[in-house]
Biopython code that builds the backbone (N, CA, C, O; Angstrom):
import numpy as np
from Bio.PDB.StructureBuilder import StructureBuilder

atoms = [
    (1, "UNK", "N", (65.400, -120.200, -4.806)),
    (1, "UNK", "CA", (66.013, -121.112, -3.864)),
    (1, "UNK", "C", (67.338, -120.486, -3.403)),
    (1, "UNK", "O", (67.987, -119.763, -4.159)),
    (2, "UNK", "N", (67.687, -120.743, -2.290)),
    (2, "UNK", "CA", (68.654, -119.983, -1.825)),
    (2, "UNK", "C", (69.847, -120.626, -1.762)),
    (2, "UNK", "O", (69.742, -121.755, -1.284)),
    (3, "UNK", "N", (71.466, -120.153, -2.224)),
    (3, "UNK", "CA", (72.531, -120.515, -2.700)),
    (3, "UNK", "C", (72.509, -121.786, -1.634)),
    (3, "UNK", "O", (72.379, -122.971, -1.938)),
    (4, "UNK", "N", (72.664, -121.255, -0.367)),
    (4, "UNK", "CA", (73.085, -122.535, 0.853)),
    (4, "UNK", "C", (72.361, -123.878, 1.118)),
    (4, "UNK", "O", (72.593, -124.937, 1.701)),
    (5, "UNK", "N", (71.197, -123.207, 0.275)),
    (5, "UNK", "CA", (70.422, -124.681, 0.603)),
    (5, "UNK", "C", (70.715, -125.535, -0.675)),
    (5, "UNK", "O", (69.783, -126.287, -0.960)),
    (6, "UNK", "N", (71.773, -125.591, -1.491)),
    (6, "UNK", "CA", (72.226, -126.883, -2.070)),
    (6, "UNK", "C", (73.037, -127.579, -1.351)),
    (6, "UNK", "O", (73.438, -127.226, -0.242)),
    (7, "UNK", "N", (73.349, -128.642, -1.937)),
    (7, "UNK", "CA", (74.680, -129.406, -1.367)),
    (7, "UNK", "C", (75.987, -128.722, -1.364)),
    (7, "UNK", "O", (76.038, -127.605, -1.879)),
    (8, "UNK", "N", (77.154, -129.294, -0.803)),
    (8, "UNK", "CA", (78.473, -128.468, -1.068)),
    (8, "UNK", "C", (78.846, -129.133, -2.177)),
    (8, "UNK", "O", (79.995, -128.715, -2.323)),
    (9, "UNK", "N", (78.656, -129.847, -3.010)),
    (9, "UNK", "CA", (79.206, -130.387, -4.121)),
    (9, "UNK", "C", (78.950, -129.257, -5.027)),
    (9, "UNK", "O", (79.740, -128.542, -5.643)),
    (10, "UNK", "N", (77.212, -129.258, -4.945)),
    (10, "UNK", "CA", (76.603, -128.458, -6.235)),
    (10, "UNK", "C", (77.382, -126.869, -6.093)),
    (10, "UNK", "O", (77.922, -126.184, -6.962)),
    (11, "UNK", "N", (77.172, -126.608, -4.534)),
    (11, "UNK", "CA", (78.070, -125.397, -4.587)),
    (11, "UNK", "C", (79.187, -124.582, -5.045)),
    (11, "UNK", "O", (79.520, -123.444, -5.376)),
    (12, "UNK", "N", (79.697, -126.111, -4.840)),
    (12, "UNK", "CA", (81.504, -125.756, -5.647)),
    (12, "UNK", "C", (81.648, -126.047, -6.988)),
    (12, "UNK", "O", (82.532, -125.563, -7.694)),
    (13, "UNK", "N", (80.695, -126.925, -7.407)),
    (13, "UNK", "CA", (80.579, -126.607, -8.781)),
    (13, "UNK", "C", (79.992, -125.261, -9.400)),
    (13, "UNK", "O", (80.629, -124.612, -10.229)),
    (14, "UNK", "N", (78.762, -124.897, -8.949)),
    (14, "UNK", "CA", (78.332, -123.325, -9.231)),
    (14, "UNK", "C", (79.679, -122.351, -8.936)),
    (14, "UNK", "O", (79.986, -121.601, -9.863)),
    (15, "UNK", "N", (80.355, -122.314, -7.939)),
    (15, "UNK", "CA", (81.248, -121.134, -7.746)),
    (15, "UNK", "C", (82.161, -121.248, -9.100)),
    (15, "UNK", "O", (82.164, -120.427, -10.017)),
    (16, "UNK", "N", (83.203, -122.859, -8.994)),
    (16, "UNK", "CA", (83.816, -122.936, -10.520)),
    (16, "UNK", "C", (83.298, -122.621, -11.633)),
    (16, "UNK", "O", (84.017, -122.062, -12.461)),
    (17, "UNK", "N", (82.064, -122.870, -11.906)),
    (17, "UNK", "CA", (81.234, -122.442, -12.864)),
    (17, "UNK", "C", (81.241, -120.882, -13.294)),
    (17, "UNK", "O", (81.420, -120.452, -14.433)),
    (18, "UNK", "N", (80.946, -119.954, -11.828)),
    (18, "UNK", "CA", (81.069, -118.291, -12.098)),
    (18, "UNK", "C", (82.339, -118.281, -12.543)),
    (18, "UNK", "O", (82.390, -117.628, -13.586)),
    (19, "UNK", "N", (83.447, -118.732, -12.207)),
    (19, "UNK", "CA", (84.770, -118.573, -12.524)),
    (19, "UNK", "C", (84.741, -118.532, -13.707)),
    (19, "UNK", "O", (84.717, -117.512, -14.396)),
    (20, "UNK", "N", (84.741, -120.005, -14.184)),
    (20, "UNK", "CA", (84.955, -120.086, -16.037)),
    (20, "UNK", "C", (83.926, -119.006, -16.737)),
    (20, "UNK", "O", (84.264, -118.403, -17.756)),
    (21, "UNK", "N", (82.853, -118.842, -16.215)),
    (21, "UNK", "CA", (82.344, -117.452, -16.860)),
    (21, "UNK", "C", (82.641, -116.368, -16.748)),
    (21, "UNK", "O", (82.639, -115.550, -17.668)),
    (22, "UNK", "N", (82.941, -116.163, -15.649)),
    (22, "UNK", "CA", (83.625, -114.940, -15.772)),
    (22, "UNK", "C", (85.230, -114.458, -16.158)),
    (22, "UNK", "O", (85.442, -113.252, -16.023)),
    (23, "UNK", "N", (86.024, -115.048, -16.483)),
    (23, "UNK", "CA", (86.972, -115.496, -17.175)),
    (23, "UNK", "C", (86.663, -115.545, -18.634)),
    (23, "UNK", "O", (87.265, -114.734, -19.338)),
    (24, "UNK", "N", (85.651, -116.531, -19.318)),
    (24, "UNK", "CA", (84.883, -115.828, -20.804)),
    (24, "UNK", "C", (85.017, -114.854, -20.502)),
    (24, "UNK", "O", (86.173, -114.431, -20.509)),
    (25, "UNK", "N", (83.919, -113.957, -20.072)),
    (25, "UNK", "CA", (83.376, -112.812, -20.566)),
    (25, "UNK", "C", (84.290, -112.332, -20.505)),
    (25, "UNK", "O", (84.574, -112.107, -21.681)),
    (26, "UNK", "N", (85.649, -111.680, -19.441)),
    (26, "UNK", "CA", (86.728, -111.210, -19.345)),
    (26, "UNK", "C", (87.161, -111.658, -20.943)),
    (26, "UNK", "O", (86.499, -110.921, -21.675)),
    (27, "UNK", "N", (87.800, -112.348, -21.570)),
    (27, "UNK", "CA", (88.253, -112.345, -22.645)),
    (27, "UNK", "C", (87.038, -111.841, -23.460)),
    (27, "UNK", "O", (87.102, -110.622, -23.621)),
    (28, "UNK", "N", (86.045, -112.366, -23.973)),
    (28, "UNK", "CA", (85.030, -111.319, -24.767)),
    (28, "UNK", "C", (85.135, -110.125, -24.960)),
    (28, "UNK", "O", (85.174, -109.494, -26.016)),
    (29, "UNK", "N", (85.178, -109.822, -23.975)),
    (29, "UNK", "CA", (85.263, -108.289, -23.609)),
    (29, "UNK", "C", (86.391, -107.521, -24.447)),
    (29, "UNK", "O", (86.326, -106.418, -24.989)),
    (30, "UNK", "N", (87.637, -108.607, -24.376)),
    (30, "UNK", "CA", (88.816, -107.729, -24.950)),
    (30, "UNK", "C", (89.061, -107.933, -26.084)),
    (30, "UNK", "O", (90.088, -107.430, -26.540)),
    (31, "UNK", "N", (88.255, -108.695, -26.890)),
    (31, "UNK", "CA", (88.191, -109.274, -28.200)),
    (31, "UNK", "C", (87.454, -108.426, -28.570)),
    (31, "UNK", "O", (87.907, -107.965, -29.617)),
    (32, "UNK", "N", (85.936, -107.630, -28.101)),
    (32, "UNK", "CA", (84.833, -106.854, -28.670)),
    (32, "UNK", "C", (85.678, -105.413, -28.603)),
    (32, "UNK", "O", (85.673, -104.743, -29.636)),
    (33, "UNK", "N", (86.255, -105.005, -27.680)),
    (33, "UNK", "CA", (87.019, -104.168, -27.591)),
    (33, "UNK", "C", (87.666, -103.762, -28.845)),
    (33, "UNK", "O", (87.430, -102.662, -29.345)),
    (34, "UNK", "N", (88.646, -104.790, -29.484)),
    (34, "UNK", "CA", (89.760, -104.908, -30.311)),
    (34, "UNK", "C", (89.304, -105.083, -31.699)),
    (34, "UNK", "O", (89.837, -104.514, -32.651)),
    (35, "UNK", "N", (88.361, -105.837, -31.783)),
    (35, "UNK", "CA", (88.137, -105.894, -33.268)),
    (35, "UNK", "C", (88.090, -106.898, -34.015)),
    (35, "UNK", "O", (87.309, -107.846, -33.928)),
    (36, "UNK", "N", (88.778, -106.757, -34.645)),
    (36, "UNK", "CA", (89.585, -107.576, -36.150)),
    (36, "UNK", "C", (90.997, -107.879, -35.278)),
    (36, "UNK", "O", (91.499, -107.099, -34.469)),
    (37, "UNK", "N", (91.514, -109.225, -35.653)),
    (37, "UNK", "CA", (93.090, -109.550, -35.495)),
    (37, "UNK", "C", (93.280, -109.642, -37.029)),
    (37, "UNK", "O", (92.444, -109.798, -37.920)),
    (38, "UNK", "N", (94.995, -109.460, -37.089)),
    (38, "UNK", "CA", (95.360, -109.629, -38.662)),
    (38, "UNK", "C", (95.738, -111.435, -38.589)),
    (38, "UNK", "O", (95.915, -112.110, -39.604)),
    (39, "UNK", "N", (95.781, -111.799, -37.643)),
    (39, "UNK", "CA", (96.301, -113.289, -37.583)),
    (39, "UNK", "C", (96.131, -113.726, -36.478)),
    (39, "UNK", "O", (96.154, -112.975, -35.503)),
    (40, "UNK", "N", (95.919, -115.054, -36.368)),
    (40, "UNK", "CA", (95.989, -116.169, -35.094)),
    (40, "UNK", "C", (96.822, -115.796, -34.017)),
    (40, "UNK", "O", (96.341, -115.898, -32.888)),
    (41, "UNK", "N", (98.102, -115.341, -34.158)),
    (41, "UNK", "CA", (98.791, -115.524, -32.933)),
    (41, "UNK", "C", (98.289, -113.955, -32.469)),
    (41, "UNK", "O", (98.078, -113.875, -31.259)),
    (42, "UNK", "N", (98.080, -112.774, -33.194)),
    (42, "UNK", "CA", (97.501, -111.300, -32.690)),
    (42, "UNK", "C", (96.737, -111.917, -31.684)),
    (42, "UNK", "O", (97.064, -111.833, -30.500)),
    (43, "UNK", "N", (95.086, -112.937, -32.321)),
    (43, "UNK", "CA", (94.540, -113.119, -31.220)),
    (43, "UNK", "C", (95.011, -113.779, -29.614)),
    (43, "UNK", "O", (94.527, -113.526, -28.511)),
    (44, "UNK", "N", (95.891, -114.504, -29.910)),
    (44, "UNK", "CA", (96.315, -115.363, -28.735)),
    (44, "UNK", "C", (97.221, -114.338, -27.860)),
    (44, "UNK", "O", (97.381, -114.436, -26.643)),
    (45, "UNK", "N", (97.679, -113.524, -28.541)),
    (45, "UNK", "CA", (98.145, -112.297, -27.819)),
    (45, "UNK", "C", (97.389, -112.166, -26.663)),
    (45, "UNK", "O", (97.639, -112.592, -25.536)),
    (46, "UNK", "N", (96.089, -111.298, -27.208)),
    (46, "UNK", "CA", (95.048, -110.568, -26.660)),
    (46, "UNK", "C", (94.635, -111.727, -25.654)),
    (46, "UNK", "O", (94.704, -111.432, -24.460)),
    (47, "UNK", "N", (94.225, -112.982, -25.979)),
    (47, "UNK", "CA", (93.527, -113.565, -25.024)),
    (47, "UNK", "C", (95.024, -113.615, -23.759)),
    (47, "UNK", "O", (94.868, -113.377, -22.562)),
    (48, "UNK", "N", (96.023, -113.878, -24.227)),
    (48, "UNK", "CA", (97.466, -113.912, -23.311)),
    (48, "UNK", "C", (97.310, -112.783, -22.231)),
    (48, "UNK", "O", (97.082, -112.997, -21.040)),
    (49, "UNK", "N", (97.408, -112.004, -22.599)),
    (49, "UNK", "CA", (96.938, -110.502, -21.907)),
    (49, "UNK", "C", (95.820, -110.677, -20.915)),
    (49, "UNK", "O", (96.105, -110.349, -19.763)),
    (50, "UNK", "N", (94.829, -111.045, -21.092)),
    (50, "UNK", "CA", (93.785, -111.007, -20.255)),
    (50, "UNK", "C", (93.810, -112.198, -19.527)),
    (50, "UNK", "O", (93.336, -112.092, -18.396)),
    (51, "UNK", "N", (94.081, -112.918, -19.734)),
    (51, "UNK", "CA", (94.729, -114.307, -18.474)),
    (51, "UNK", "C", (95.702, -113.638, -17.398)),
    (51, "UNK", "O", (95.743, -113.787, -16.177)),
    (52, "UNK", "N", (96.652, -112.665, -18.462)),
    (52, "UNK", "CA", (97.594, -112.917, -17.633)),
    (52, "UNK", "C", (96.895, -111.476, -16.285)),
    (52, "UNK", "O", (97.349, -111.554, -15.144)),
    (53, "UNK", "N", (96.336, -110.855, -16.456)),
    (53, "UNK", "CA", (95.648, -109.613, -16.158)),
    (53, "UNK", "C", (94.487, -109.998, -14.832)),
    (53, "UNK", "O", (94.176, -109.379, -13.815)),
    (54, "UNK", "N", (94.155, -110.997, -15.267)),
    (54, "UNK", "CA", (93.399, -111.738, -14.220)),
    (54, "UNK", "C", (94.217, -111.813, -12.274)),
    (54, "UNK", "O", (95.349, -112.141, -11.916)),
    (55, "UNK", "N", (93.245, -111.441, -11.625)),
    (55, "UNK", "CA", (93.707, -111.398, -10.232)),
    (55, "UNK", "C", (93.410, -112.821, -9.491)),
    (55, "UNK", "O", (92.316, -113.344, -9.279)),
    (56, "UNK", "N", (94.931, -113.364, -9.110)),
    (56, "UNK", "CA", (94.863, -115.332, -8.792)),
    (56, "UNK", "C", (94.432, -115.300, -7.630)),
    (56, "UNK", "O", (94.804, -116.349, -7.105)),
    (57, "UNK", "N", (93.481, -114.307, -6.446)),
    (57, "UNK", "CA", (93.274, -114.510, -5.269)),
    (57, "UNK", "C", (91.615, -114.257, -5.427)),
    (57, "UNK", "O", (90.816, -114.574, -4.546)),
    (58, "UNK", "N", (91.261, -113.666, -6.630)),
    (58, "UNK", "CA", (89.761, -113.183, -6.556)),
    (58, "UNK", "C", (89.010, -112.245, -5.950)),
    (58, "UNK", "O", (87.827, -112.042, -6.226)),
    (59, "UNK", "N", (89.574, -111.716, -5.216)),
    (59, "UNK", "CA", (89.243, -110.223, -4.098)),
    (59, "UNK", "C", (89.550, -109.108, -4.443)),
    (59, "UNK", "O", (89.557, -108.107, -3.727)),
    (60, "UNK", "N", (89.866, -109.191, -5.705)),
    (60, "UNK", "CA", (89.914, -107.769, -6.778)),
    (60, "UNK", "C", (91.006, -107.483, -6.363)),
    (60, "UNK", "O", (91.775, -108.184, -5.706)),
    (61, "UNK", "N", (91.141, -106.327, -6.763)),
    (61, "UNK", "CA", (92.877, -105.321, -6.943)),
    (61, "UNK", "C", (92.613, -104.076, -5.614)),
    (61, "UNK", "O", (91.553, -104.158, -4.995)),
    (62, "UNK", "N", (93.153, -103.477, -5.413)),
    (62, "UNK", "CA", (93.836, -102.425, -4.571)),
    (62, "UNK", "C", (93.722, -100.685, -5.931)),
    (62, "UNK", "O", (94.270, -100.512, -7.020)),
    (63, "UNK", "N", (92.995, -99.989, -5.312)),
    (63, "UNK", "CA", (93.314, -98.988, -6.261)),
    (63, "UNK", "C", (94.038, -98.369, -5.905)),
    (63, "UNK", "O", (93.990, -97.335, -6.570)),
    (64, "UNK", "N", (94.992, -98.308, -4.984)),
    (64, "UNK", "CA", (96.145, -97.440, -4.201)),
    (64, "UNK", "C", (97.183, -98.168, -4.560)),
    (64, "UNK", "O", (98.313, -97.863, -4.178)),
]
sb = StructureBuilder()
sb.init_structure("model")
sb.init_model(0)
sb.init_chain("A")
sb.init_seg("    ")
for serial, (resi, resn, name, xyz) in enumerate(atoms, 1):
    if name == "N":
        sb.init_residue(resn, " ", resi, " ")
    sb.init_atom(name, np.array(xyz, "f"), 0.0, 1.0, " ", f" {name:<3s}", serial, name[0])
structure = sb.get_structure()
């Protein structure tokens, strides 16, 4: 079925939806990366980092 032929409700819920997943996996990622933390706040570090690393417009980065 093709994306447009839902409603715009369902739509904007699916798009928010890719968001919060992809946002997981973005943290996953840097957790599988890393390992072991020695403590709670190490991890909250790491997840800190990758929030903050995140691009707030969604159209990716500039490699120049």
């Amino acid at each position: 079925m093709p994306f447009l032929s839902f409603d715009v409700e369902i739509r904007r819920m699916i798009c928010s939806t890719n968001a919060i997943e992809s946002v997981n996996a973005r943290i996953r990622r840097a957790v599988r990366a890393r390992g072991h933390f020695p403590d709670e706040q190490a991890a909250l570090k790491c997840v800190y980092v990758v929030i903050m690393s995140l691009d707030p417009t969604g159209t990716g980065r500039n490699a120049g």
